[in-house]
N, C-alpha and C positions, 0 to 999 in steps of 0.2 A: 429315211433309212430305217428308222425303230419302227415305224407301220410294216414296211414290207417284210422288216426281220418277223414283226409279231403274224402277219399273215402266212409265213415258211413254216413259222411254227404250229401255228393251228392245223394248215394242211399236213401237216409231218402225221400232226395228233390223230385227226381225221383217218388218214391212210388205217395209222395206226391200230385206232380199236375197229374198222372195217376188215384189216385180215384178221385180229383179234379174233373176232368176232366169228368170222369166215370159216378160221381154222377150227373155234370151237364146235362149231355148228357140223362140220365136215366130221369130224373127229366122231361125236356123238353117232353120227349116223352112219358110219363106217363102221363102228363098235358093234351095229345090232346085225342081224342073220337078216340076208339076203337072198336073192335067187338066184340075183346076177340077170335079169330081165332088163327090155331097153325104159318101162318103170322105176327100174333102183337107179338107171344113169342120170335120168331128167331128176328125179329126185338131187344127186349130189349134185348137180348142176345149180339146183333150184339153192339148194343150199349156201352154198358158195355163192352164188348170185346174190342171195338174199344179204349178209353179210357185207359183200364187197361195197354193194351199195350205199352202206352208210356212209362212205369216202365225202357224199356229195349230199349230206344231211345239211348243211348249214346256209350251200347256194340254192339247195330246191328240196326244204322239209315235206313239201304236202305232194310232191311228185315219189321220194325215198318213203314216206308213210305206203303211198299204195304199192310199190313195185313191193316191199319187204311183207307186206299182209298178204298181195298175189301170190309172193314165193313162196310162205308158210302155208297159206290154203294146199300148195300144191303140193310141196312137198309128204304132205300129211293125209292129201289126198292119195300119194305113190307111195304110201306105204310106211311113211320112217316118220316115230312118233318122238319128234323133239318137240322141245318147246319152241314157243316162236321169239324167241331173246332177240332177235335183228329188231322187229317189229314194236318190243319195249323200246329201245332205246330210239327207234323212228319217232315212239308216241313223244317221249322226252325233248326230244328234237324240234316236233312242229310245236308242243306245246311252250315250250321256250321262246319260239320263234312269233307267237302269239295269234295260231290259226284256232285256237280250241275249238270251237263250233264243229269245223272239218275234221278234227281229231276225235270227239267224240262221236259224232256220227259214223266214220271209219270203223270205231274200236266197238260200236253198237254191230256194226254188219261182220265183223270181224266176231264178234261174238256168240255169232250166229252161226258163221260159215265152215269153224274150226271146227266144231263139235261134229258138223256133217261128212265131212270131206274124213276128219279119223273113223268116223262111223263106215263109211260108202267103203273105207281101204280094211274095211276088218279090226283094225287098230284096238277098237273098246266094245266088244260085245261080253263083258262082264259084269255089265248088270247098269242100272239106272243109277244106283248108288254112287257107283263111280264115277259114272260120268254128269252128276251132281257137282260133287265134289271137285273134280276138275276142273269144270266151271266156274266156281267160287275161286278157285284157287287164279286164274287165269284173268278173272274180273278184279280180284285183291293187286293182282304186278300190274295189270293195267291202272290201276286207280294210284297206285305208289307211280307208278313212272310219271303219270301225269302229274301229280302233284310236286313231285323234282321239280319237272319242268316249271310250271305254274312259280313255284317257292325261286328261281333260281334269274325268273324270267322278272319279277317282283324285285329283286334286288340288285338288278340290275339298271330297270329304270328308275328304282328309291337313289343309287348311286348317279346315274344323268342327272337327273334332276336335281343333287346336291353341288354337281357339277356346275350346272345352268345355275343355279344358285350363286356360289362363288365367285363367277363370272359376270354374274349381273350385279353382285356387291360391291369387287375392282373397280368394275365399270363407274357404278354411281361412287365407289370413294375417287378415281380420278376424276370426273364430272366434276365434283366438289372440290378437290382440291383447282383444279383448272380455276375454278369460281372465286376462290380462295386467293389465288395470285394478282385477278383481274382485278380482285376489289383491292389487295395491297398496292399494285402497280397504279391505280387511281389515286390512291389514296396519298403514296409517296411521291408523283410522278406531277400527275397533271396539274396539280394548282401551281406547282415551281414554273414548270416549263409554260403556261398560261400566265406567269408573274413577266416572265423574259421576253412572253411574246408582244406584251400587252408594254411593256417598258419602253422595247423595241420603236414598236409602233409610234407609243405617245412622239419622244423621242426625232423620228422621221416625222410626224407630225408639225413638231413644233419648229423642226429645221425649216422643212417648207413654207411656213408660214410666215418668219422672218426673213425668207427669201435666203436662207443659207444654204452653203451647198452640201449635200447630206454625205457624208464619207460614206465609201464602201462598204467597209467593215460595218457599219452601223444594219447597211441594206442586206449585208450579208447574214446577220443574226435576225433580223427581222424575217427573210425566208428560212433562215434557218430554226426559227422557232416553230414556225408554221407546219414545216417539215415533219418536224418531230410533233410536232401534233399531230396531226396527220399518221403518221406513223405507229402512236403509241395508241390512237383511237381503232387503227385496222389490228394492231394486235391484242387488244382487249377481246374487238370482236371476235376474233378467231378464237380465243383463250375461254370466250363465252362460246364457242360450234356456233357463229353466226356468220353466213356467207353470204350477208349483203355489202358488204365493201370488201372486196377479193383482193389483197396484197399487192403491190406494186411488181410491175415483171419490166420485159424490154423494153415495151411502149414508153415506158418512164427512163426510158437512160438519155433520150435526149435531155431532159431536165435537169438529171443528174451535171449532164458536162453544160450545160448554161449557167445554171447555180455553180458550177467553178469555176466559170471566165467571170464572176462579180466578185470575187477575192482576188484577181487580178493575174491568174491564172491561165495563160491562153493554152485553152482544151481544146480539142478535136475530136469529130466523132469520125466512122467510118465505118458501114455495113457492104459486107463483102459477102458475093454467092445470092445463090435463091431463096428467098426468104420463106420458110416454110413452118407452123403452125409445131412449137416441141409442148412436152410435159408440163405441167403446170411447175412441179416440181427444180425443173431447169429454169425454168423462166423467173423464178422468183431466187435460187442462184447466184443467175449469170446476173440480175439486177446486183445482189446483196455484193457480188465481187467486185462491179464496177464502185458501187457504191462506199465500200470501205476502201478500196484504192485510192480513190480521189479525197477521201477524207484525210487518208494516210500520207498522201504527196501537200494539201496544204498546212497539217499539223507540222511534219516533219521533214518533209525530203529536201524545203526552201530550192524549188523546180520554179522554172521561168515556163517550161512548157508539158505538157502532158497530151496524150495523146491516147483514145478508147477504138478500139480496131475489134468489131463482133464479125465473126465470120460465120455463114450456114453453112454447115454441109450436109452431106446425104445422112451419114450416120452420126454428123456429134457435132456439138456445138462450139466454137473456140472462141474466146474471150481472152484477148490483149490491151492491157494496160502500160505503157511507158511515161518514165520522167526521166526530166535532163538536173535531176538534182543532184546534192551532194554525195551519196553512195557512188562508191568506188567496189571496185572488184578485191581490193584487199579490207574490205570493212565486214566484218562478216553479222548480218543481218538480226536484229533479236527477236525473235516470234513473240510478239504483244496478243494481247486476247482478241483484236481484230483478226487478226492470218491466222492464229490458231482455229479459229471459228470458220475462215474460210476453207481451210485444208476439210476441218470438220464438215462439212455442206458437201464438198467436191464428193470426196472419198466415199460420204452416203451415197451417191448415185453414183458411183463405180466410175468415176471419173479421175484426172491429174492435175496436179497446180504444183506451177513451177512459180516460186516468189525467191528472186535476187539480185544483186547490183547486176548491171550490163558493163560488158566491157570498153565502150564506150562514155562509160560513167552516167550516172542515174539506176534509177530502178525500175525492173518489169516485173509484173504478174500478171502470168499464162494459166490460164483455167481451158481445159476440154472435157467436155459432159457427155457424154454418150446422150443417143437421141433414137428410140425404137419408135420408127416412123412406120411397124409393122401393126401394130397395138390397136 
């Protein structure tokens, strides 16, 4: 919206000093004695032309340079000795614009051409002197307009470039900071959760080996340590912009409900509709929802059964989770930093999540994502 407001206003501006301009130019040449010949009318014509043209100085500088130097030739050629002020501010324009080569070389044949054309119409037969002087004078506003432009066109890309600057400093302080997390989150992270997997393990190890039967629970931390390593390795990567292990998405939800039938949880999956290729963005998601769901139903819901239902459709993607746990319909739900986080994910891809007891008793969370299979 602030681009197109700022481009209504340029063009307002543009319009603006083109009848400016227009009018001044008209006005001047209407001022001087005429004949009233069909020479004075191309003449105000030329005039006005020359002028109006500057409307379209900023989409087509080196096209408005020559129609505004043609119209001045011409007009001055018919008789009406104005200056050529459309054709300054033409020169400001392409020079601005950064044709200078073509500007100068215009304003060299331009230089040439004015002198003849008020010569050929009678205009200046009072001597050499003056039309010296003229000369100088016309070579002086040529040389200041250009140098506007030049000075104007200068600080404009000193400011890009301060721009580009800023933007590449962001850039490298979040780079750094990114880098900055990954080494804390290793630093705090993985020798704990490598102490638990590694415990784990021994642990199961040693079960087996005096032929004891290894409890669940034990098996269930030993994939769950792994998990999370796994886990905290692909988001370092990502944390370092490395996109050689790519985040877990749907392909991993069957795992998700296997690792929760070994806490003793009987899960169920369920993929419904045409399976079709979404965002990467949903796919990693609709994992993170299954994924704290089911975490959510063995920490808390004490659910005998749970149940994972992904549905494709054409435009969005639905993810259903239910449990026949403790929540009732008059319990009313605490948003812990799991669901908050999941609402937070939905909501970025312009999606809904509905998380609450069922009337039935248990708890469901409903995620729909939208899916632009147009893209």
């Amino acid at each position: 919206m602030s681009v197109g407001r700022f481009g209504g206003r340029a063009r307002v501006t543009d319009w603006g000093i083109a009848v400016g301009v227009a009018a001044a130019l008209l006005v001047t040449g209407l001022s001087e004695q005429h004949s009233g010949t069909y020479l004075d009318l191309l003449g105000y014509v030329l005039l006005t032309a020359g002028g109006l043209g500057l409307a379209a100085r900023r989409r087509a500088p080196v096209l408005v340079l020559a129609v505004t130097g043609l119209c001045a030739a011409g007009y001055q050629a018919a008789g009406f000795d104005v200056p050529a002020v459309a054709y300054l501010f033409a020169v400001y324009a392409a020079v601005r614009a950064g044709h200078r080569t073509v500007t100068v070389v215009a304003s060299v044949i331009m230089l040439a051409v004015l002198p003849l054309a008020a010569l050929a119409s009678g205009l200046h037969d009072t001597g050499e002197a003056f039309a010296q002087a003229r000369g100088a004078l016309e070579l002086a506003w040529l040389i200041a307009a250009g140098a506007a432009g030049e000075a104007l066109r200068q600080a404009e890309r000193r400011a890009d470039e301060a721009e580009r600057t800023r933007e590449e400093t962001a850039r490298r302080r979040a780079d750094e900071e990114r880098l900055h997390i990954a080494r804390e989150l290793h630093d705090s992270l993985t020798h704990q959760i490598s102490i638990i997997k590694l415990q784990a393990e021994v642990a199961v190890h040693v079960a087996r080996k005096r032929g004891e039967q290894v409890p669940e629970a034990l098996l269930a931390i030993q994939e769950a340590g792994r998990e999370a390593a796994r886990e905290l390795r692909a988001t370092l990567e990502a944390l370092r912009d490395d996109d050689t292990s790519p985040p877990r998405g749907l392909d991993h939800v069957a795992e998700l409900v296997e690792r929760a039938r070994t806490t003793g949880l009987e899960a169920t999956l369920t993929i419904e509709g045409q399976r079709h290729d979404v965002p990467a963005a949903v796919d990693r998601t609709a994992y993170r929802i299954v994924q704290e769901s089911l975490t959510n139903i063995a920490r808390h819901a004490a659910a005998a059964t749970a149940s994972v239902r992904i549905d494709y459709r054409p435009d969005a993607l639905a993810v259903r989770i239910d449990d026949d746990g403790k929540a009732t319909p008059d319990t009313a739900p605490v948003p812990g930093v799991g669901l908050l986080g999941m609402r937070e994910r939905v909501t970025a891809l312009g999606g809904r999540l509905l998380a609450a007891p069922r009337g039935e008793g248990g708890f469901t969370v409903q995620a729909e994502l939208p899916v632009d299979r147009t893209s």
